[in-house]
C-alpha positions as YAML, in Angstrom:
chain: A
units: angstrom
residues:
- id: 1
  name: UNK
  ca: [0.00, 0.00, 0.00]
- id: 2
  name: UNK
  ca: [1.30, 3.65, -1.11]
- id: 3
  name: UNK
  ca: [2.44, 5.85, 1.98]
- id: 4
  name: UNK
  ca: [3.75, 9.30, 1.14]
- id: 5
  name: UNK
  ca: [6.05, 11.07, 3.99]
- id: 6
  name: UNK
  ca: [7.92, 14.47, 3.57]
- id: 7
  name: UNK
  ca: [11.12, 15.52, 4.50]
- id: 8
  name: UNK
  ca: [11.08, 19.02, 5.68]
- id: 9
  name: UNK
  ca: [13.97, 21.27, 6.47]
- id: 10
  name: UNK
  ca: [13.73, 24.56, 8.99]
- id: 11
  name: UNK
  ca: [13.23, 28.07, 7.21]
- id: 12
  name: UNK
  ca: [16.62, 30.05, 6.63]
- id: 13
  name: UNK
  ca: [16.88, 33.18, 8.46]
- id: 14
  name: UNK
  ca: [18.85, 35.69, 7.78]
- id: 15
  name: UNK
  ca: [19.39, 39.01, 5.63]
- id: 16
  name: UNK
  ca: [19.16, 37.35, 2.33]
- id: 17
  name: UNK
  ca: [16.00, 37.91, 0.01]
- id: 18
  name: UNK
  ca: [12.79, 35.51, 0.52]
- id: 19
  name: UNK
  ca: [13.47, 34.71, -2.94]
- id: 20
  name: UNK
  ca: [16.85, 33.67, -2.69]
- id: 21
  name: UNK
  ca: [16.19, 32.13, 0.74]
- id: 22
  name: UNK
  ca: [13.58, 29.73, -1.08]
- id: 23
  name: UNK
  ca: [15.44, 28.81, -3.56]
- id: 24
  name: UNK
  ca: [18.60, 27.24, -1.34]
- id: 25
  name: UNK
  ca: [19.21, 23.79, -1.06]
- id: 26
  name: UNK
  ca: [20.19, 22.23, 2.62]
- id: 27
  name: UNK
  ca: [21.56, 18.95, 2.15]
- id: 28
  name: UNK
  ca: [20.72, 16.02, 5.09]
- id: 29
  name: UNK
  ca: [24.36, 14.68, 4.76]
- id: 30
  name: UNK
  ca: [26.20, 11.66, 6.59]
- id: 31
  name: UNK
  ca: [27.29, 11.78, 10.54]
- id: 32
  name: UNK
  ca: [29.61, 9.44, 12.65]
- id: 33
  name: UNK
  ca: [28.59, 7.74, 15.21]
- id: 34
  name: UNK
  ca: [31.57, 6.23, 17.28]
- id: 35
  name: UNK
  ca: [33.46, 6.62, 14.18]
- id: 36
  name: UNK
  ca: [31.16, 5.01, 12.09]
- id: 37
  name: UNK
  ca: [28.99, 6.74, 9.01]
- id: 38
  name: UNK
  ca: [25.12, 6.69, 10.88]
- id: 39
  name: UNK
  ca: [23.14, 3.81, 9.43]
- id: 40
  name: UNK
  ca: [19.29, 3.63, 8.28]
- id: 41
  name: UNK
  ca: [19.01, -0.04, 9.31]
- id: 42
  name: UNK
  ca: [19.99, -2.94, 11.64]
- id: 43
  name: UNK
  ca: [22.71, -4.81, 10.42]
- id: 44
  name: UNK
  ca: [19.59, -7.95, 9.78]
- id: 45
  name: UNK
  ca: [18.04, -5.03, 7.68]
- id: 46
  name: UNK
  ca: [20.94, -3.56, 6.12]
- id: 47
  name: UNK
  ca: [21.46, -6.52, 3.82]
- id: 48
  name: UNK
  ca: [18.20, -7.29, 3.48]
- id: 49
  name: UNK
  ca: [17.47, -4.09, 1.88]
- id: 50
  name: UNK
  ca: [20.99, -2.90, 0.49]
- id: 51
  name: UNK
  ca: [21.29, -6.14, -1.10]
- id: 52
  name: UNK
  ca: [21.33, -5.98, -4.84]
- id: 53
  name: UNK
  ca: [22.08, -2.07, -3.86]
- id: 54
  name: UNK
  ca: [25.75, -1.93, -3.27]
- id: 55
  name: UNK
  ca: [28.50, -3.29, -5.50]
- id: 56
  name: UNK
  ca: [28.36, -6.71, -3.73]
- id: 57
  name: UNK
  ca: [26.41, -9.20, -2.37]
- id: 58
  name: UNK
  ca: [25.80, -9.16, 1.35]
- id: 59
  name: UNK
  ca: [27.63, -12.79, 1.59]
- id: 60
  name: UNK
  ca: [30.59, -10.96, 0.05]
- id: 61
  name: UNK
  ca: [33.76, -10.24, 2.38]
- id: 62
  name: UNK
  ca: [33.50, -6.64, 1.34]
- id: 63
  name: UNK
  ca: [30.36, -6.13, 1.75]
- id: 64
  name: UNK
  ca: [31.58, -4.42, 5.28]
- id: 65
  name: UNK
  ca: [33.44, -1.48, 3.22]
- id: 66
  name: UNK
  ca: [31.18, -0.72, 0.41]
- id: 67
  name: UNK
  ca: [28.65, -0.71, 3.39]
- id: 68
  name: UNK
  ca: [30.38, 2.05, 5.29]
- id: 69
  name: UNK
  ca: [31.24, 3.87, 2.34]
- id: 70
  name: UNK
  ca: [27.23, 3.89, 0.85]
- id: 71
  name: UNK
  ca: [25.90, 5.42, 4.24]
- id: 72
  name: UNK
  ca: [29.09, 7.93, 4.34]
- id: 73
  name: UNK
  ca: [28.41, 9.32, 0.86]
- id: 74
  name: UNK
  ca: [24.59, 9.22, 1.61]
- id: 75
  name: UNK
  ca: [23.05, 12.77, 1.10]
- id: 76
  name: UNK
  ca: [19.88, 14.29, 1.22]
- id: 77
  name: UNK
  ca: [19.42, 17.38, -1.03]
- id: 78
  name: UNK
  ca: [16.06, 19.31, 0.52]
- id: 79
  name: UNK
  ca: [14.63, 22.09, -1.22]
- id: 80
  name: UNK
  ca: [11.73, 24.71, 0.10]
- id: 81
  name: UNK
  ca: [9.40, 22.38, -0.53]
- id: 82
  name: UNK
  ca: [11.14, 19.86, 0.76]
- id: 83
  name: UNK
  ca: [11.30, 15.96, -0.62]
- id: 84
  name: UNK
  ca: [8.62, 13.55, -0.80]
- id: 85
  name: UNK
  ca: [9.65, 9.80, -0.04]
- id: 86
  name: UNK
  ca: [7.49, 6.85, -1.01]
- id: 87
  name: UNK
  ca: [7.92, 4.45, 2.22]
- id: 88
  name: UNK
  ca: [4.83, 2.21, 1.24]
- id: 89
  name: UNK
  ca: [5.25, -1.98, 1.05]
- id: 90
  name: UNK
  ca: [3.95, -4.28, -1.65]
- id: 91
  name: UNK
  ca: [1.35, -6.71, -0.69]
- id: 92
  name: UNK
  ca: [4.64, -9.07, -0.06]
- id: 93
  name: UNK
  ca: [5.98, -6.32, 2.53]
- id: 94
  name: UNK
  ca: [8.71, -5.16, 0.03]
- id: 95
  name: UNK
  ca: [9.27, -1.65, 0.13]
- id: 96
  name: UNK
  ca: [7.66, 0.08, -3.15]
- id: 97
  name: UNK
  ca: [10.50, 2.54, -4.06]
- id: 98
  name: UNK
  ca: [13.51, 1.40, -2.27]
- id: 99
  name: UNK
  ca: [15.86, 4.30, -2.73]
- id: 100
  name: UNK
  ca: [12.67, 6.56, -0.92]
- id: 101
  name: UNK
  ca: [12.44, 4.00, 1.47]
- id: 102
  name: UNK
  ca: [16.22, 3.84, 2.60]
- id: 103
  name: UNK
  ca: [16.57, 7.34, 2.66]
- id: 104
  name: UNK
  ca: [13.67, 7.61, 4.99]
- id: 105
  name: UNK
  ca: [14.83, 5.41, 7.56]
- id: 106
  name: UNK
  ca: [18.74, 7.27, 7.06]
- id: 107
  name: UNK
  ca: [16.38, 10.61, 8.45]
- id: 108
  name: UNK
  ca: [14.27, 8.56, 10.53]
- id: 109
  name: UNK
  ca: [17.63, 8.25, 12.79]
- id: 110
  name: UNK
  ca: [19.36, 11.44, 11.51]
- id: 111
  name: UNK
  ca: [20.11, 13.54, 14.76]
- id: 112
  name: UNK
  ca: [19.36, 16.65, 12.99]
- id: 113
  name: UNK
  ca: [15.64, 14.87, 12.14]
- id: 114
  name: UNK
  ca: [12.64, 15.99, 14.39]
- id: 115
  name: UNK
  ca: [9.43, 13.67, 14.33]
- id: 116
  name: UNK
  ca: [7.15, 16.80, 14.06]
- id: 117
  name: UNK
  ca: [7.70, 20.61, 13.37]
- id: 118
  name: UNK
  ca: [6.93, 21.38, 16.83]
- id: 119
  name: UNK
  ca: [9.91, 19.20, 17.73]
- id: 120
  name: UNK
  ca: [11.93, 20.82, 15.47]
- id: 121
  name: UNK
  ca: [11.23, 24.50, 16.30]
- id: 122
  name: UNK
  ca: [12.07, 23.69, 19.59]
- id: 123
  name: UNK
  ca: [15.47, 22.49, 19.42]
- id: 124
  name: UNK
  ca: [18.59, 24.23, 18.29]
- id: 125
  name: UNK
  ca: [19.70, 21.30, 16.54]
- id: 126
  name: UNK
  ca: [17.32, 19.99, 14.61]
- id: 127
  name: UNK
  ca: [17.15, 21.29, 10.93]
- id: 128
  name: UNK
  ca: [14.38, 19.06, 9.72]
- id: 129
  name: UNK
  ca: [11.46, 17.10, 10.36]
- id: 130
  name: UNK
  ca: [9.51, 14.50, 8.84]
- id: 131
  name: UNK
  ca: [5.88, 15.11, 8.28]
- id: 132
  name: UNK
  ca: [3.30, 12.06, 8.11]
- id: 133
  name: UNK
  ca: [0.13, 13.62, 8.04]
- id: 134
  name: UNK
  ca: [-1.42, 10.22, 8.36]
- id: 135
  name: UNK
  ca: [0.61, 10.18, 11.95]
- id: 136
  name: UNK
  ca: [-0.54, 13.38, 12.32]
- id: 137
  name: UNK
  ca: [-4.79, 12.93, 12.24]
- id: 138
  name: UNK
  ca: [-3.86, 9.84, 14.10]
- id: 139
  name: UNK
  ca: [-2.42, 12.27, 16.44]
- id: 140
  name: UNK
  ca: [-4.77, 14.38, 16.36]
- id: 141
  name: UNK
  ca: [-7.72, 12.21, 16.71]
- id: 142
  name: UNK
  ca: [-6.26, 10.57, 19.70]
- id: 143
  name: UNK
  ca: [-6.25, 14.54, 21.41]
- id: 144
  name: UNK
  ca: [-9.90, 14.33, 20.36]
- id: 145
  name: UNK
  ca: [-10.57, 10.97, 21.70]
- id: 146
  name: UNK
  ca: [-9.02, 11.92, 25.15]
- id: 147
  name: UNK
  ca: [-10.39, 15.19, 25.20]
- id: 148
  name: UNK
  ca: [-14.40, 13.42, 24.82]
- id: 149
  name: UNK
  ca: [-12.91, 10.77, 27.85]
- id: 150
  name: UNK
  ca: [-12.50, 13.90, 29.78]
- id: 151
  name: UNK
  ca: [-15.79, 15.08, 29.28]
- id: 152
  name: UNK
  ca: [-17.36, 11.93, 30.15]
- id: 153
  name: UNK
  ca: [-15.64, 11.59, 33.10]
- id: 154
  name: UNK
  ca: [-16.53, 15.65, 33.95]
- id: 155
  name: UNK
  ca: [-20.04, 14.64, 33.50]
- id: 156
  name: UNK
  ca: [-19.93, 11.78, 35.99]
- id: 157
  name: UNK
  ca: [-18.06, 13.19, 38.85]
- id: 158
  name: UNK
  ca: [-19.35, 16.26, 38.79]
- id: 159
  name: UNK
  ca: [-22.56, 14.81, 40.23]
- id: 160
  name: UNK
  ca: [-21.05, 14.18, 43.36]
- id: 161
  name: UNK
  ca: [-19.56, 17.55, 45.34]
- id: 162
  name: UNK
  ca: [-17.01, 15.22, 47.30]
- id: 163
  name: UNK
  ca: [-15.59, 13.60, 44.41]
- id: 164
  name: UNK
  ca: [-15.01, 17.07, 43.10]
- id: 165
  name: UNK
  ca: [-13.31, 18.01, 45.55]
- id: 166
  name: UNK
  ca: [-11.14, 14.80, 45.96]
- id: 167
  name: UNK
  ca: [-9.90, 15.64, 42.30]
- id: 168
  name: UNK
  ca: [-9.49, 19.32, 42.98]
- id: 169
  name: UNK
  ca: [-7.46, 18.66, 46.27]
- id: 170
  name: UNK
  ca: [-5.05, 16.31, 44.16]
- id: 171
  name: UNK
  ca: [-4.83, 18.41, 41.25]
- id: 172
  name: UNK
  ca: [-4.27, 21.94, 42.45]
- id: 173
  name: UNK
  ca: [-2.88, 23.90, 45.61]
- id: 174
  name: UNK
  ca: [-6.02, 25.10, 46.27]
- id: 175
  name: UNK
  ca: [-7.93, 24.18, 49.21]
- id: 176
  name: UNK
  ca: [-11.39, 23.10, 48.03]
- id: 177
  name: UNK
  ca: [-12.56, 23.22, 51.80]
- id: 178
  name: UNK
  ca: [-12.47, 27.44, 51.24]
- id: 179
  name: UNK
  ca: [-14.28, 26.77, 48.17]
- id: 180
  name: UNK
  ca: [-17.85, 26.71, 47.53]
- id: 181
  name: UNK
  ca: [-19.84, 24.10, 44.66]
- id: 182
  name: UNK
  ca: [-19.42, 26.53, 42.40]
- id: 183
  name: UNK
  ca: [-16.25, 27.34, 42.35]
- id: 184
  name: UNK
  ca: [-14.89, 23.85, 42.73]
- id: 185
  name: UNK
  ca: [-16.79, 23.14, 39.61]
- id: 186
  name: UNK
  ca: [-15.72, 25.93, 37.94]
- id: 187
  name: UNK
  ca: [-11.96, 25.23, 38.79]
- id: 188
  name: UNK
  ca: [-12.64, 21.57, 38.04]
- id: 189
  name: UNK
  ca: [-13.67, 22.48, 34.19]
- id: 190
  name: UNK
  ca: [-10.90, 24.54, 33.58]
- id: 191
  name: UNK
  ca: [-8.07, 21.11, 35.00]
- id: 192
  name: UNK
  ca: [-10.38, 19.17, 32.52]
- id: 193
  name: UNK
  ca: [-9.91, 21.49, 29.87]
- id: 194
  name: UNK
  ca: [-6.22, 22.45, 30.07]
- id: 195
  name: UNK
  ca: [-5.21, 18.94, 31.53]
- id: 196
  name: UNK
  ca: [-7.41, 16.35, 30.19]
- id: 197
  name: UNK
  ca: [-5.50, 13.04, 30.48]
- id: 198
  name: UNK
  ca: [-4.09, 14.47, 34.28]
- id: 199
  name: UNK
  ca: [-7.92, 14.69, 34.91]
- id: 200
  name: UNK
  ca: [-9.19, 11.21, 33.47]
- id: 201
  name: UNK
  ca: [-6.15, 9.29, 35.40]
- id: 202
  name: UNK
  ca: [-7.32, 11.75, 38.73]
- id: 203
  name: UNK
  ca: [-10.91, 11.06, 38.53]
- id: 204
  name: UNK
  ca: [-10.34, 7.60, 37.74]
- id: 205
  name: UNK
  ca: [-8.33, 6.35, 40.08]
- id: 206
  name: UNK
  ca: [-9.84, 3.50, 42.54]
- id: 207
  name: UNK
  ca: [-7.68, 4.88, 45.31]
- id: 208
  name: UNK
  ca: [-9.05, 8.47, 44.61]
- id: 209
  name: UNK
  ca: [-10.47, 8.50, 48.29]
- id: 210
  name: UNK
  ca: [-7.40, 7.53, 50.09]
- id: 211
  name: UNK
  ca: [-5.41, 9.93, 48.03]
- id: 212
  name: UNK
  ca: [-7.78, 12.79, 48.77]
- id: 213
  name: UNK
  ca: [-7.55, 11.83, 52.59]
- id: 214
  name: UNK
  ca: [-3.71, 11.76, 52.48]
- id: 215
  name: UNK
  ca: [-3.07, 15.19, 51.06]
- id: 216
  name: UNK
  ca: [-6.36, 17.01, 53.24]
- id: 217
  name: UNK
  ca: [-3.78, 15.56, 55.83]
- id: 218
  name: UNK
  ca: [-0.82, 16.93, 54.68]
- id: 219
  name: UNK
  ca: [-2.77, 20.61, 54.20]
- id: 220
  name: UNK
  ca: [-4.26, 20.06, 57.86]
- id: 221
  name: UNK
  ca: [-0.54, 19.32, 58.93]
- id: 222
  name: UNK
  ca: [-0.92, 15.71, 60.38]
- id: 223
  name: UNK
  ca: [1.15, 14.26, 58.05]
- id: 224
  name: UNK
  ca: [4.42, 16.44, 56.25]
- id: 225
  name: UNK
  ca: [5.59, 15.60, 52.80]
- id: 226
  name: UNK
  ca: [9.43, 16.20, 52.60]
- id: 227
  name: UNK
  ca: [10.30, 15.57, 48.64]
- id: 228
  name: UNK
  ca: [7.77, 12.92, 47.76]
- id: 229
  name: UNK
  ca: [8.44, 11.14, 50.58]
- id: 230
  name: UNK
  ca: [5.30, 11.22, 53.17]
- id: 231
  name: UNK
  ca: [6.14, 11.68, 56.91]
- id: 232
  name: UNK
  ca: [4.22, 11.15, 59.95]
- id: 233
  name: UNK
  ca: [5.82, 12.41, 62.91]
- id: 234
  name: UNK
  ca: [9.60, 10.72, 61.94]
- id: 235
  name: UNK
  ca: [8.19, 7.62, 59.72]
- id: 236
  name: UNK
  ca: [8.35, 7.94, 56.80]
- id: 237
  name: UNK
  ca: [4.85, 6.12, 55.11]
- id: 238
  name: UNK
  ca: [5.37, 5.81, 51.87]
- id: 239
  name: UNK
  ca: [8.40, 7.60, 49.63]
- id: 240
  name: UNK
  ca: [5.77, 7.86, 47.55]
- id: 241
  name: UNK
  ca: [1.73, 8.75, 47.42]
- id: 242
  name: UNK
  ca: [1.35, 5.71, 45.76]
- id: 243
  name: UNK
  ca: [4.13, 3.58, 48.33]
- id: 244
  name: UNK
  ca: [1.96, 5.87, 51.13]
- id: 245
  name: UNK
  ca: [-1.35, 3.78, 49.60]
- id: 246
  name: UNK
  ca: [-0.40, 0.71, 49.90]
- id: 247
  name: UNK
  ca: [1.15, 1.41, 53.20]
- id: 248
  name: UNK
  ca: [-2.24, 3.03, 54.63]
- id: 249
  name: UNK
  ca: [-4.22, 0.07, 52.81]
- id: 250
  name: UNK
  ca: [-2.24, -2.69, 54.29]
- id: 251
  name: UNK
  ca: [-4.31, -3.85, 57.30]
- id: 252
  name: UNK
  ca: [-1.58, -4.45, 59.38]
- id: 253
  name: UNK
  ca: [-1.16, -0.60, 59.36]
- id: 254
  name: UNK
  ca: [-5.03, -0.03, 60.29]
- id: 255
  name: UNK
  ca: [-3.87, 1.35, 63.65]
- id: 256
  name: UNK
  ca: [-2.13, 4.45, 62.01]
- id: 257
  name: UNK
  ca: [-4.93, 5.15, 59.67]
- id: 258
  name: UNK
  ca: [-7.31, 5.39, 62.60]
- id: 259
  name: UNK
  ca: [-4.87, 7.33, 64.63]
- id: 260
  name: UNK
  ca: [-4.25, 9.58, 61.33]
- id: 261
  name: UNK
  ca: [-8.08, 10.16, 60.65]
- id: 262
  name: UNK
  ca: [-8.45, 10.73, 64.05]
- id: 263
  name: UNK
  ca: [-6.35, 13.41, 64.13]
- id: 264
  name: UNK
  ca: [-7.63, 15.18, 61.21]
- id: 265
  name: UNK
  ca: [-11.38, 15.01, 62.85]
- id: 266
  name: UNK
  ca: [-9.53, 16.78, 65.87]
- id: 267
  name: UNK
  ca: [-7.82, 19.63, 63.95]
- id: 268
  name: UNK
  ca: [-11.81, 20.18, 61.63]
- id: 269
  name: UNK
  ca: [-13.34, 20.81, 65.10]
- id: 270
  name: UNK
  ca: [-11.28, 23.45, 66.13]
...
């Protein structure tokens, strides 16, 4: 099945006309790694794909050498528009165009390649990216996808003013005890909004109760949190909330949660 991918390269800046700066070539050349010219492929791949490429066979003693020397000489001429490679297999799972198809996987591992523009933008040393825009609406969809999860789980919790404030407590600094339905909702919609998969994993979680508890403990000052380590008095529960969890959980260790929530009832009434 045909897959197109392009090969991208970063806008020149500079002084020079638009014109001129559009019509440059950057070339995606060869780079050592430990000495050695960067390859596209495994060494299992490398001669199943070079062979019938190179000079000689991949049997061949030389085969080494003309290896090294193919990936060293390997260059990448991109233009403004950049270059379009063909990286789609045969119903037999042989690549379609195999010169596209080995140059793509020399980028695919080219330090200087980003996976998206984003990536690219954001780092001094990348001076190209690869776009797959069926990666990208994949991509995209998935945002969409987790974005409706968030909703659904919005919808459910926000029935119930304790769970709201279970996720809020674990979520923000705030304290949701100063806070009235309103305004935990309110502050809820906006975590669901700006940190949708934080939220779903949050209000979610089978141990959201306990978790809730642990830090409305740590704000009421029974228990102190030094790192992500939890601390009550000088033991150390759990290094971390989770650890803390499965301490508290543990019925062996029912004593401390009863002398822990009884603590907390003690501080509420004053």
């Amino acid at each position: 099945m045909s897959k197109k991918v392009y090969l991208r390269r970063k806008d020149l800046l500079g002084h020079l006309p638009k014109q001129v700066r559009a019509e440059a070539i950057i070339k995606l050349s060869s780079v050592y790694v430990n000495r050695q010219p960067l390859k596209g492929f495994s060494k299992e791949d490398e001669k199943k794909y070079l062979d019938g490429i190179l000079d000689v066979n991949a049997d061949h003693a030389d085969w080494p050498k003309h290896s090294k020397q193919f990936w060293a000489d390997l260059t990448i001429p991109v233009g403004f528009t950049g270059v379009e490679f063909e990286i789609g297999k045969d119903d037999e799972g042989n690549p379609i165009n195999i010169t596209d198809f080995i140059k793509y996987n020399f980028a695919l591992k080219h330090p200087h390649v980003a996976l998206t523009k984003e990536e690219m933008d954001g780092n001094f040393n990348k001076r190209f990216y690869i776009q797959d825009l069926s990666r990208e609406d994949k991509n995209k969809n998935n945002e969409i996808q987790m974005k409706k999860d968030a909703d659904k789980a919005f919808i459910k919790v926000s029935s119930d003013d304790a769970n709201m404030r279970r996720i809020l407590r674990l979520m923000s600094n705030s304290n949701p005890d100063r806070l009235t339905t309103e305004q935990v909702e309110n502050a809820l919609y906006e975590l669901k909004n700006s940190k949708p998969k934080q939220f779903i994993r949050v209000a979610t979680d089978k141990n959201l109760e306990l978790k809730a508890e642990i830090e409305e403990m740590v704000t009421a000052g029974v228990l102190r949190k030094i790192g992500n380590q939890v601390v009550f008095i000088d033991e150390v529960l759990g290094e971390t909330m989770e650890n803390t969890v499965v301490y508290l959980k543990d019925k062996k260790n029912s004593g401390t949660l009863t002398i822990l929530r009884a603590k907390l009832k003690e501080l509420s009434l004053v």
